[in-house]
N, C-alpha and C positions, 0 to 999 in steps of 0.2 A: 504494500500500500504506500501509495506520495503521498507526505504532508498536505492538506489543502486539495486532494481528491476526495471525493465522498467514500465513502466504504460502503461498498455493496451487499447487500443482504438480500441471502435467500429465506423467506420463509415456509416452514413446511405446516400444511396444514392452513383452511380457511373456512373455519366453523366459526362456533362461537368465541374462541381466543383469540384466534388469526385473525376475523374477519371485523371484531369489534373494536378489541385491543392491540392488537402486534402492530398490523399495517396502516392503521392510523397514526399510533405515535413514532412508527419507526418514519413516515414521512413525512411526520411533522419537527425530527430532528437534524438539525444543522450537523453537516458533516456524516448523515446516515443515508442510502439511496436504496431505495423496493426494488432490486432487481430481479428477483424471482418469486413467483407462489407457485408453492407445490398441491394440487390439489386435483382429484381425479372426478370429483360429482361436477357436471357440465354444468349446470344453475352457477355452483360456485367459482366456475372457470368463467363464466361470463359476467359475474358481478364481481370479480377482481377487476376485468379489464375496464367493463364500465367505471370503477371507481378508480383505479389508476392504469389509463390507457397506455402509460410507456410502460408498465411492467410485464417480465415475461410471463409467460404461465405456462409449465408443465403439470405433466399428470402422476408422475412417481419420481417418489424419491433419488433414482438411479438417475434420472436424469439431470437432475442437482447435483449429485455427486461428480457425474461427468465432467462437469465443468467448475468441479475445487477450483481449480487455479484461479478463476476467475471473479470469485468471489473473496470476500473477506471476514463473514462474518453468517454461520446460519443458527435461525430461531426456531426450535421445535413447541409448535402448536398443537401438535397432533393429538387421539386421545393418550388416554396417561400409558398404555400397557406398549405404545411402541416409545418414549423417553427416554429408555435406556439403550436398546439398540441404535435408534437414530441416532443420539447424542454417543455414542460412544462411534458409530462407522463415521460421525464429523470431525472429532478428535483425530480418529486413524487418516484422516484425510488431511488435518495440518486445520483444521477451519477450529477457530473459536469459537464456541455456541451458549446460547441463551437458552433456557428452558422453560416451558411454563410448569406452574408447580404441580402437583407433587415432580419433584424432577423424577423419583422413582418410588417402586412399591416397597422399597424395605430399604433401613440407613445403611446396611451392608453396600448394596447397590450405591446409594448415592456415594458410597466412600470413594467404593471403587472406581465409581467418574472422576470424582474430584482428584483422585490421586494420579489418572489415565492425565489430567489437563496439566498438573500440576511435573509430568516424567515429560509430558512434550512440550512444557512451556507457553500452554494457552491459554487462554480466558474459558473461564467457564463459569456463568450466572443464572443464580435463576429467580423466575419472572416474581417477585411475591411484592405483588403493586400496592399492594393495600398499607403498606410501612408510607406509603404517601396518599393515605385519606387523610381527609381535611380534621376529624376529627382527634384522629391517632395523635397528627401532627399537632394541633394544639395539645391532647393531654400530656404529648413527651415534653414540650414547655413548659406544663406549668409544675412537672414532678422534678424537670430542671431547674425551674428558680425556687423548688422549696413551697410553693404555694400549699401542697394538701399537708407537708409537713412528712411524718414517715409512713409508707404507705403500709399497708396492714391486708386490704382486701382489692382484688380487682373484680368484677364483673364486665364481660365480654358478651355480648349475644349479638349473633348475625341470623335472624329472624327472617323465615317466611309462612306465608298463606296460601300452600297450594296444596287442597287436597285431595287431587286426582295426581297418580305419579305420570309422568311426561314420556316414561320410555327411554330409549337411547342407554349408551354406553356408559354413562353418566349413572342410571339408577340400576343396570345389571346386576343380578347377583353374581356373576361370574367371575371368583377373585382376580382372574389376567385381567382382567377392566379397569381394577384396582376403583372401585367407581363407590356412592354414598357418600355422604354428608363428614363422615368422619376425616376422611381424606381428600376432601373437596373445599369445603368453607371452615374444617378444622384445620388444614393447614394454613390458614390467612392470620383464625384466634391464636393456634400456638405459636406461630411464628410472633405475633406481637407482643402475648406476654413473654416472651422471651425475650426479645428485644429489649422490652421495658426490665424485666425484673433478674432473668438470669437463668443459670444453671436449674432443673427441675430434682430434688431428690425421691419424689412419692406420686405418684398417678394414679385417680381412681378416676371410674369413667361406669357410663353408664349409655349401652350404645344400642338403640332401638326400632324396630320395624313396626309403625303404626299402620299405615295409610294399608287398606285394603286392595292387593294387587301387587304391593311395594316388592323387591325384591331385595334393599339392599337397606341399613340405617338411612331413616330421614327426623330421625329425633334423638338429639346426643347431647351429652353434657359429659363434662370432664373437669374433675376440681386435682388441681396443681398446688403442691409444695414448693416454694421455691429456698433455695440455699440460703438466702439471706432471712427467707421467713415468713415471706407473701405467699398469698394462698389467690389464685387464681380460679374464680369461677366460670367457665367458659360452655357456651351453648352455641348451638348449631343448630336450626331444625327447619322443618319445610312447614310442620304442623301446627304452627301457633298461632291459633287465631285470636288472639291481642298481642301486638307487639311490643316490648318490652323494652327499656332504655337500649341503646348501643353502648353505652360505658355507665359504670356505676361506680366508682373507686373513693375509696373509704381513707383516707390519712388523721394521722396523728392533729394537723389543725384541720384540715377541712375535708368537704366530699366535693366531686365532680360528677353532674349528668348532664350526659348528654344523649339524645333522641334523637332518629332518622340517620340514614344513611351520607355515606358519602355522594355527592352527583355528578362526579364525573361519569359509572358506568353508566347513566342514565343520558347522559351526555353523547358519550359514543354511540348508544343503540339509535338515537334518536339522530344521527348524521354529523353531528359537532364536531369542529376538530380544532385541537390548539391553537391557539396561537390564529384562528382565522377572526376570531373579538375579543385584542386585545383587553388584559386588564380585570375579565372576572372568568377565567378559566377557571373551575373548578369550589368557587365561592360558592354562597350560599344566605338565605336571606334572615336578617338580624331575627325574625322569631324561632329561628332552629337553632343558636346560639346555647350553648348548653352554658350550666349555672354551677357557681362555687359559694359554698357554703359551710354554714356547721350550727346543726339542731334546726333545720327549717327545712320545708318541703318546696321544691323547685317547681310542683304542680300548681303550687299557691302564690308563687312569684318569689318563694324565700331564698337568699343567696343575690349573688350579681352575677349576669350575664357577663360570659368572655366572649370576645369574638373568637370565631373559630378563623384560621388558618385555611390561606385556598388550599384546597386540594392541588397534587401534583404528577402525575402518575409523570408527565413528559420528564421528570427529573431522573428515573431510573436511566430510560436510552440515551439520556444526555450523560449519564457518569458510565454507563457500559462503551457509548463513545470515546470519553474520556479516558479509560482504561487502557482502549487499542492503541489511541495515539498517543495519549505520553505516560502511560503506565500509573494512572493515577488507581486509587485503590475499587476493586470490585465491590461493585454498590451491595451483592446478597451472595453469597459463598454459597460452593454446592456442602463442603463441611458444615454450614450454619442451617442448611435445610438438611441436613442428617442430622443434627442432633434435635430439630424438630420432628422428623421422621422416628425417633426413640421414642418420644413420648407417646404419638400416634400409636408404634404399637406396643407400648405399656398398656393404654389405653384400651386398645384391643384385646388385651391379655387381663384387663383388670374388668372391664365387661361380661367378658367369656366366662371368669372362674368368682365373681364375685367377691374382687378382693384388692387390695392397696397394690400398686406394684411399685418397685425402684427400677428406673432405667437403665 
């Protein structure tokens, strides 16, 4: 790659990651270029082009690989059970890869990528965009300047209301699928109290098939030990029909909640794309502002509203840019998504047998 050439990127796969997330912010990055989708369903082959008419499009993987040299950079979109193959015949090919998460179905796996990029000297990341919701982003602020004081309890829930299962690869029971809420929107929770709080010593989880027809968990909870002392509550589910805060976090001086999601995915689904209206990518309007407090309820106005922080997703492909060209540091390690991948199956293991586990 020349300084001041764009780095070309293949992405594989143009479903719901590729086609919402990947290929919009990869072209919405200075110094990133959509040179290729890989993608074999013809619907999907013709709304790549529609939306980015200079990019190539092939139909299999092989035919991306044919042309390594030519590339500089590829993003595995695909579903979760090819991650590990795609992203390791990328390695074998000299290419640096991005992964959407889970990067793989067991931390053994993810090691052994990471360690595969780390013997041929490549970049290897992966995709976990949620470490830049608008929300996240303000609570790692205000735990940084001391605002709740010392943290004691987290609550995490990523909440939905759908109670008809959808189908797809995504709710299979088929473990190669590696599919269900556990490993789907439980990798976005753990990966965040991890981020925030540390190291996990004790995993209990409680991992559930409600919905009539389901084949796979769509109602999970998982309460986390952390080393320092924090006890993370974390939920995940498809079936809740009243939604519950997005963060509940409990410190020494105060609490923080905050309600509603982040809006960028809602953003992308609906056509948006960075940086095309400057200035409120990713904000959000002062009544979803979550509230700090202590001995007062945020339903009744008790606490002060904090603004929340835009959202940022463009900032990952900007620092995995910045990685290739001047080796600045990789935004999410394939090591940091395996030691979320332990807890995952603690979690599994502590589900299964009814019982605490250590990672």
């Amino acid at each position: 790659m020349t300084h001041g050439t764009p780095l070309r990127v293949g992405l594989i796969g143009y479903g719901l990651a590729g086609s919402v997330f990947h290929a919009p912010l990869i072209a919405a990055t200075e110094g990133l270029h959509l040179d290729t989708v890989v993608t074999s369903h013809p619907q999907r082959q013709a709304q790549a082009r529609a939306e980015f008419p200079d990019v190539r499009v092939v139909a299999g993987p092989d035919e991306l690989f044919a042309r390594a040299g030519e590339l500089d950079l590829v993003v595995v979109a695909s579903p979760n059970r090819t991650h590990v193959p795609l992203a390791t015949t990328a390695l074998e090919a000299g290419l640096p890869v991005v992964v959407d998460k889970p990067v793989a179905g067991t931390a053994a796996e993810a090691r052994g990528l990471a360690a595969l990029a780390e013997e041929r000297g490549l970049l290897l990341s992966v995709f976990q965009n949620r470490r830049w919701d608008n929300d996240f982003r303000t609570l790692r602020e205000l735990i940084a300047k001391g605002e709740l004081g010392d943290v004691w309890r987290f609550e995490s829930r990523f909440e939905r209301w759908r109670p008809q299962p959808k189908g797809g690869w995504r709710e299979s029971g088929d473990p190669a699928e590696i599919g269900g809420l556990l490993y789907d929107l439980g990798s976005h929770v753990v990966d965040q109290a991890l981020v925030l709080f540390g190291p996990v010593t004790q995993v209990y989880a409680e991992v559930l098939v409600r919905r009539e027809g389901a084949e796979t968990d769509d109602d999970t909870f998982l309460a986390l030990t952390h080393a320092n002392g924090v006890r993370s509550h974390l939920y995940v589910s498809a079936t809740a029909a009243q939604l519950g805060p997005r963060f509940r976090v409990l410190g020494s001086r105060a609490g923080f909640v905050k309600y509603g999601l982040d809006p960028q995915e809602a953003a992308l689904r609906e056509g948006r794309r960075p940086g095309a209206e400057p200035g409120d990518w990713g904000t959000e309007e002062e009544s979803l502002w979550g509230r700090v407090g202590a001995g007062e309820s945020p339903l009744t106005g008790g606490g002060r509203p904090v603004p929340t922080l835009p959202g940022d997703y463009p900032a990952y492909y900007a620092a995995v840019a910045a990685a290739l060209r001047d080796g600045a540091p990789n935004p999410v390690t394939a090591w940091e998504a395996a030691a979320a991948l332990d807890v995952l199956e603690a979690a599994r293991r502590s589900a299964r047998d009814g019982v605490v586990v250590t990672p």
